[in-house]
N, C-alpha and C positions, 0 to 999 in steps of 0.2 A: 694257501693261495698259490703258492710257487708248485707246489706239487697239482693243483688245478690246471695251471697254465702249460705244465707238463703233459700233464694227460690229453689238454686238448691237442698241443700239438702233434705227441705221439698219433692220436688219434687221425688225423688232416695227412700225414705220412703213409699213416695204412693205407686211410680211403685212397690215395693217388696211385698207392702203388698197385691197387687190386682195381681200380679202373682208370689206370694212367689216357685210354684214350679221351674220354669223355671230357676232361678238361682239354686236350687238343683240339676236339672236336668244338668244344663249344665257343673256343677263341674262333675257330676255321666260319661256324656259323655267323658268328660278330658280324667276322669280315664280310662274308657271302652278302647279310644284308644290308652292311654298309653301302657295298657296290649296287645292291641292289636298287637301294633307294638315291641314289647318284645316278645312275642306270633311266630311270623313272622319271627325276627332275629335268634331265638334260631332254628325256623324250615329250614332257610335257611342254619346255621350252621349246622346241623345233617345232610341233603341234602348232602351239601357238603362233609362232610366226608363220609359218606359213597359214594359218588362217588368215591370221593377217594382209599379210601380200596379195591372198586371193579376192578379199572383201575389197580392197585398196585398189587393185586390180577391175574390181568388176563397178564401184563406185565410178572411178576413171573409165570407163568407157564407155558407161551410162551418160557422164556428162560429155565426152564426145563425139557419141552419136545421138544428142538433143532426145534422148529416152528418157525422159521425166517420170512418164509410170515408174521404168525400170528404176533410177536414184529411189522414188518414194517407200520402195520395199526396204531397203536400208536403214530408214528411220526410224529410230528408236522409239519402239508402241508406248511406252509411257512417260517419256523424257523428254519424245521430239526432239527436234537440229536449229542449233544457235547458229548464225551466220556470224562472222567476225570479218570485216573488210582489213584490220593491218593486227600485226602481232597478239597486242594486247587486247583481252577478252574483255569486254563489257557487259557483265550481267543485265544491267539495268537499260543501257542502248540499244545493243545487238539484236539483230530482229531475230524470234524466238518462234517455230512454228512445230506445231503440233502435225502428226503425220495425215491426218484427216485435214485439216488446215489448208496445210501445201497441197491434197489434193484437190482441194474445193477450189483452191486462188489460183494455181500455178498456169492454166488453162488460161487465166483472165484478163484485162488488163488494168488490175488494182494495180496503183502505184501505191509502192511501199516506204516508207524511211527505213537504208539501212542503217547510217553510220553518219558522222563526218568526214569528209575528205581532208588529208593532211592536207597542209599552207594554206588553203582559204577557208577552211572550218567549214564552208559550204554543205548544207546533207545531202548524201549521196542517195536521190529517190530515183527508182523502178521498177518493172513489174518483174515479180521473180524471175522470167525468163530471160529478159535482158539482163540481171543480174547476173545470174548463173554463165550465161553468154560473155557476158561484155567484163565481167570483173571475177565472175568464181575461177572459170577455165579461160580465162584470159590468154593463157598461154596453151599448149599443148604438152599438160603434166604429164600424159601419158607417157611422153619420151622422156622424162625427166630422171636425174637420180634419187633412187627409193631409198630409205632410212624409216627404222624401226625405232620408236623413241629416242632419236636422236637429232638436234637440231643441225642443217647443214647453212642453212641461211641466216646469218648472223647482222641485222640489220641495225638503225640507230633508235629503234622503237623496244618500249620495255616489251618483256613475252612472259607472261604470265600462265601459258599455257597449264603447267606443271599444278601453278596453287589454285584454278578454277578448275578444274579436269584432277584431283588426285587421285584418284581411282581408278583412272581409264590409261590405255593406250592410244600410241597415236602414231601416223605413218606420215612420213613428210616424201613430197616430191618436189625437188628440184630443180629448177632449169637456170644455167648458169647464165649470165650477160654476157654481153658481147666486149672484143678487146678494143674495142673503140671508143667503148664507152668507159672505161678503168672497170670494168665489170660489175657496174653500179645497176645496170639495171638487171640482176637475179629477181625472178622471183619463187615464190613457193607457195604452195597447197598443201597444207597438214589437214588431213579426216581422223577426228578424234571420234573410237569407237567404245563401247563397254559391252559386256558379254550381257546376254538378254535369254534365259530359254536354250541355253547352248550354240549360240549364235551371236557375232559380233554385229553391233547397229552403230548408226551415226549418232554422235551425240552434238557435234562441231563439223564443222567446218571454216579454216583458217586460213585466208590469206596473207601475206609479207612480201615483202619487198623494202628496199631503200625510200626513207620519207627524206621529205627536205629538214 
């Protein structure tokens, strides 16, 4: 046995010595594709955000120039876009429209239930337009600050985004309150999108702000 264990080693000494490179080289390759695929991930991360920012980007200016065709090219062909009026996502509430849907109604003047309104539970009914108008772009997110799944608006409302959406990304804009008010009135637009056919579509849309 001992003279086995000899022989192989003698043997692993020769091979090195009669092609000492090839074991450098093959460390040298490791490394090469180590980097490489480091190299790859970080370029797939940039990729993706900046798809990101430009979907985010072209969503936002759709709803600021009242280009409703334009938003409905966004919408996810088979998932459609959940409306969320405050943090927390309501499967079951939340009004839920198919991209054929919003294009049939959006023109109309169906009055919709989205949600309830915080303090008086009141439901908040109107026709997509005034929605999209009067409570989605409420603000002008456009100038807002952008964040890549990251929350910047931290309100008194649970956000559940994360566990209805685990699969998707989401882009939050920004707009900070005023200092007159303790900065209580922020709010913010998160468009949650998921990749479709090599293209990011809406799956959400999420309004926040401070509730009572």
């Amino acid at each position: 046995m001992k003279k086995a264990v000899l022989l192989l080693s003698f043997l692993a000494v020769v091979s090195c010595k009669k092609n000492p490179e090839k074991f450098v080289n093959d460390k040298a390759d490791s490394a090469k594709a180590s980097q490489t695929e480091k190299v790859q991930e970080t370029s797939v991360a940039i990729d993706k955000e900046t798809a990101l920012k430009a979907a985010n980007e072209a969503v936002l200016q759709a709803l600021h120039d009242k280009n409703y065709k334009r938003f409905s090219e966004f919408i996810h062909p088979e998932k459609g876009v959940r409306f969320s009026m405050y943090a927390f996502v309501s499967p079951e509430g939340d009004k839920l429209f198919s991209k054929s849907d919003f294009i049939k109604y959006q023109p109309t003047k169906t009055i919709f239930t989205w949600g309830l309104l915080d303090g008086s539970g009141d439901p908040y009914q109107s026709t997509i337009t005034d929605y999209l108008i009067k409570w989605a772009y409420s603000k002008d997110f456009a100038t807002g600050q952008v964040s890549i799944n990251e929350f910047q608006g931290m309100g008194n409302s649970l956000n559940n985004l994360k566990e209805i959406y685990p699969k998707a990304d989401f882009t939050e804009n920004f707009v900070k309150g005023s200092e007159s008010n303790p900065e209580m009135d922020w709010k913010c637009l998160r468009l949650v999108f998921e990749p479709f056919q090599g293209k990011y579509y809406l799956v959400g849309v999420v309004n926040d702000q401070w509730t009572i």
